[in-house]
N, C-alpha and C positions, 0 to 999 in steps of 0.2 A: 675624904681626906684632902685636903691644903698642902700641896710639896712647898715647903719654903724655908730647904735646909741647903739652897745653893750656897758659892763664894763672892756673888755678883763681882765677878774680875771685869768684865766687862765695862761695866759702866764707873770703872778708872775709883776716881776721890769721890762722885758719891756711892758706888758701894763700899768704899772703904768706912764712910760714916753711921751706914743705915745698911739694913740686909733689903735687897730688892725689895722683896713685897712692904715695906714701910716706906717707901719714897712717898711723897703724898702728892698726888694728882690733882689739881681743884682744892685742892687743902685736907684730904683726906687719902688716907693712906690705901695705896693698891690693894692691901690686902682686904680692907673695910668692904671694896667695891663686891669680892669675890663675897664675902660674907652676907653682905645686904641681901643679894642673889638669892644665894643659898635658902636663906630664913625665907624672903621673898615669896619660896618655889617649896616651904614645908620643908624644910632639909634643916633641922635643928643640932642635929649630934655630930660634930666637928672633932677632926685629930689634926692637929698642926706637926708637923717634924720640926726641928730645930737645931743650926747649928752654928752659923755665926752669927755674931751677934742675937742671937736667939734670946736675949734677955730683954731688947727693946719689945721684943714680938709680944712675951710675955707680960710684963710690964703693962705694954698699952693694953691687949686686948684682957687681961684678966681671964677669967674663967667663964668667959663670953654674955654673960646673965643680960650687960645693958646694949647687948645687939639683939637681945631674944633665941642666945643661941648657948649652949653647952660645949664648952670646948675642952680637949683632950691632948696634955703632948706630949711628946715622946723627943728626947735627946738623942744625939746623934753624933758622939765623941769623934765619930770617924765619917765624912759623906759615901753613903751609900747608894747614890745611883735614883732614878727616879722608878727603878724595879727592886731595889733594895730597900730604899725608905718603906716602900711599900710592903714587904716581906717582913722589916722590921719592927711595923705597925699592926700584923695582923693579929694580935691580943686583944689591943684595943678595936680591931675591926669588926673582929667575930668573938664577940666577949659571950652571947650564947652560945655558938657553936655550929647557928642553923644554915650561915650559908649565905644568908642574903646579899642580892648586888651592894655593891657600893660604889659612889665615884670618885674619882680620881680627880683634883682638879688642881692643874698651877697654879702657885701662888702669885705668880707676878704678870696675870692676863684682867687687864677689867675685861671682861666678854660677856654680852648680851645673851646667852646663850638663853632657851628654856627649859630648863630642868627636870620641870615635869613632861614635856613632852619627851624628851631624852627617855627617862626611866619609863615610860608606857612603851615606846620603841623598843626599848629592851629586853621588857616583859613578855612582848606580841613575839617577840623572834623566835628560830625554832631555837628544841631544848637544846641545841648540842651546840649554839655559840657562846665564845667562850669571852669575846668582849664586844662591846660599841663603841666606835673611834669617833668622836664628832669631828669631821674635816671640814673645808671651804677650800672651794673654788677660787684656784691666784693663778697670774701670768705666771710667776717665776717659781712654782712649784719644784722645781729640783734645788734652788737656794735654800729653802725650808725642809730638803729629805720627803723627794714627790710621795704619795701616794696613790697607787693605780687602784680606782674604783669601778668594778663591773658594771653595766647597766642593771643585773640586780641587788645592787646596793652592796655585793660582795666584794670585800678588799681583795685583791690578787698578790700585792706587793709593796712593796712599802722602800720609801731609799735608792728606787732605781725611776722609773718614767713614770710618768702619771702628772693630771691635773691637778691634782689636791694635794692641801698641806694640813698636818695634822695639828691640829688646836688648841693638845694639850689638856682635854677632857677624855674622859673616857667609862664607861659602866662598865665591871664586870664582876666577877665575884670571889671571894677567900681562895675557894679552893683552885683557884686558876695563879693565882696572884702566890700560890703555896709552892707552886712547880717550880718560881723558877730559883738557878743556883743559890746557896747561903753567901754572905758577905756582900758584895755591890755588883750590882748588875744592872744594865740598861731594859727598863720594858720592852723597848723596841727590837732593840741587837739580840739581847737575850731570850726577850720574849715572844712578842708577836710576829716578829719576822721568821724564825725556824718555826713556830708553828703551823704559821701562813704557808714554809715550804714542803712543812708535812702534811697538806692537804687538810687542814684542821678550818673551822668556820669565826670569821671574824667580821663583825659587819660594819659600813660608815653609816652614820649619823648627818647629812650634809647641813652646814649651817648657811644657808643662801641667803640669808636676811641680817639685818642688825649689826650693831657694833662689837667689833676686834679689835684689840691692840696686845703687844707684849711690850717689854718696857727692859732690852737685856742691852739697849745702848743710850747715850745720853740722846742720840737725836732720834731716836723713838719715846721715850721721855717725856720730849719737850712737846713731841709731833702730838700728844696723847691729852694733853694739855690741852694747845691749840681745838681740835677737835670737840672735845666736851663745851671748851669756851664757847666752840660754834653753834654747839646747840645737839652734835652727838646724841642720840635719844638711848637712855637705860630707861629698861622697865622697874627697874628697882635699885636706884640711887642711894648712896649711904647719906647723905645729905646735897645741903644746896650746893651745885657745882658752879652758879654763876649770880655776880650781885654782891650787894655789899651788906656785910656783917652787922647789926644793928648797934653792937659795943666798939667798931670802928671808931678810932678817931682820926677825922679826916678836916685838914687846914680849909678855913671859909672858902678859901683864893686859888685852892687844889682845883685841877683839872681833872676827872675822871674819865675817859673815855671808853664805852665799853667796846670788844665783851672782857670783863676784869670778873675777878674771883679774890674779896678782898676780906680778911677772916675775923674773927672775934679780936678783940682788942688791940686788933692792927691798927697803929699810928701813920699818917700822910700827911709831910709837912705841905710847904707852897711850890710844889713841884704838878707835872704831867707824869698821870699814872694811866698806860694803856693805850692804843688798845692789845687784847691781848698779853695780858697782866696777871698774875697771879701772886697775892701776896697774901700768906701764910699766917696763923693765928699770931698774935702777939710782935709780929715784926716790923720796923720802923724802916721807913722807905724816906730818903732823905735829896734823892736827886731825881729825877725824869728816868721813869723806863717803859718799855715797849716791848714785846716780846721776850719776856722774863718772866722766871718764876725765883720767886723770894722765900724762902724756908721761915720755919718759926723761927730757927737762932737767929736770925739777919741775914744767914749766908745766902750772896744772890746765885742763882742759877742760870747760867744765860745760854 
């Protein structure tokens, strides 16, 4: 499952125009990154939540077929929490009834994660855990709600001390995801934290390698950008993140400098585009820019 029924308040006038995971990174939308992954790693059957703006979501991604992927949504008249999306989805989760893990994945993270390695980790664990947290290793872990992980990979605690921050992925299964309260509830607050304090087993996942980003302010955003422009490595890209679009039209007398991300039928007059340049399918760039990203409409992003 795809959480991507937040408000994005955060990120001011553009989540006012685009629900987070549709911001397009590289030219391509946050959410695209999570799915390429997905399919990427054999993970075909997709539930998206939805709830603002939840009609772009729809709209672009359709019914997943030309990502190679099956997709599934469920509305969300009211926001339920990212333990309540999930409670509210478990129809579609467990449509036979057998139980099997499933993951949990934010919608507005491109992260390199491995997927299949994740769900064999979770498989090997003993039978009585009840989820797999993927964390990383950050300086400023209490800024992201620490994580304390054991030397045997057991979470102790979660929101108080510890190295690790939680990433926002997670395996575990219906009937765990069934406990907690009806109406909106936090996984964390509601869920795995009281259980953590009832002696119950939860295990981390450490993601020590590869790329992270979330994208819940404009200058993480941009930062995210920047990054992929630099060469950032995904295993499984939704497309080209850097380079110029072959149905561009670009002025004889145009400057390019890379690294730029320049899209299908994107026009560049006699101007300096880059480095560090992103401009969006179909958009007309009419003056010199430099660390900017340019939307399909024209709206610049800087």
């Amino acid at each position: 499952m795809l959480l991507c029924a937040g408000l994005s308040t955060r990120l001011g006038k553009l989540g006012a125009e685009r629900p987070k995971p549709m911001l397009p990174v590289c030219g391509h939308p946050i959410l695209h990154y999570g799915i390429a992954n997905l399919v990427g790693h054999g993970i075909r059957d997709l539930v998206i939540n939805l709830h603002h703006r939840g009609d772009l979501i729809r709209d672009e991604l359709g019914d997943g077929r030309r990502f190679g992927a099956r997709i599934h949504y469920i509305e969300e008249p009211k926001i339920l929490g990212t333990g309540g999306g999930l409670k509210h989805a478990l129809p579609l989760l467990d449509r036979d009834g057998r139980d099997e893990p499933f993951l949990s994945v934010n919608g507005k993270l491109i992260f390199d994660v491995d997927f299949t390695a994740l769900v064999a980790a979770y498989r090997a664990a003993p039978a009585d855990t009840l989820a797999m947290m993927v964390v990383r290793r950050v300086p400023d872990a209490k800024a992201w709600g620490a994580v304390d992980v054991a030397p045997d990979g057991r979470i102790r605690n979660i929101l108080g001390d510890g190295e690790h921050m939680f990433c926002g992925v997670h395996v575990t299964r219906p009937s765990v995801i069934a406990r907690l309260p009806d109406g909106e509830s936090d996984s964390i607050r509601q869920g795995y934290l009281p259980w953590l304090l009832a002696g119950e087993r939860v295990l981390a996942y450490e993601h020590e390698h590869g790329y992270f980003a979330e994208h819940s302010t404009p200058e993480r955003y941009l930062e995210s950008n920047w990054a992929l422009l630099a060469g950032a490595h995904l295993r499984h890209p939704p497309g080209m993140l850097t380079g110029i679009d072959p149905t561009a039209r670009i002025h004889p007398d145009a400057t390019i400098v890379e690294p730029v991300h320049i899209g299908a039928a994107a026009r560049i007059d006699n101007v300096t585009v880059g480095p560090y340049a992103v401009v969006g399918a179909g958009a007309h760039v009419m003056q010199s820019i430099t660390r900017t990203v340019v939307w399909p409409t024209g709206e610049q992003v800087a």
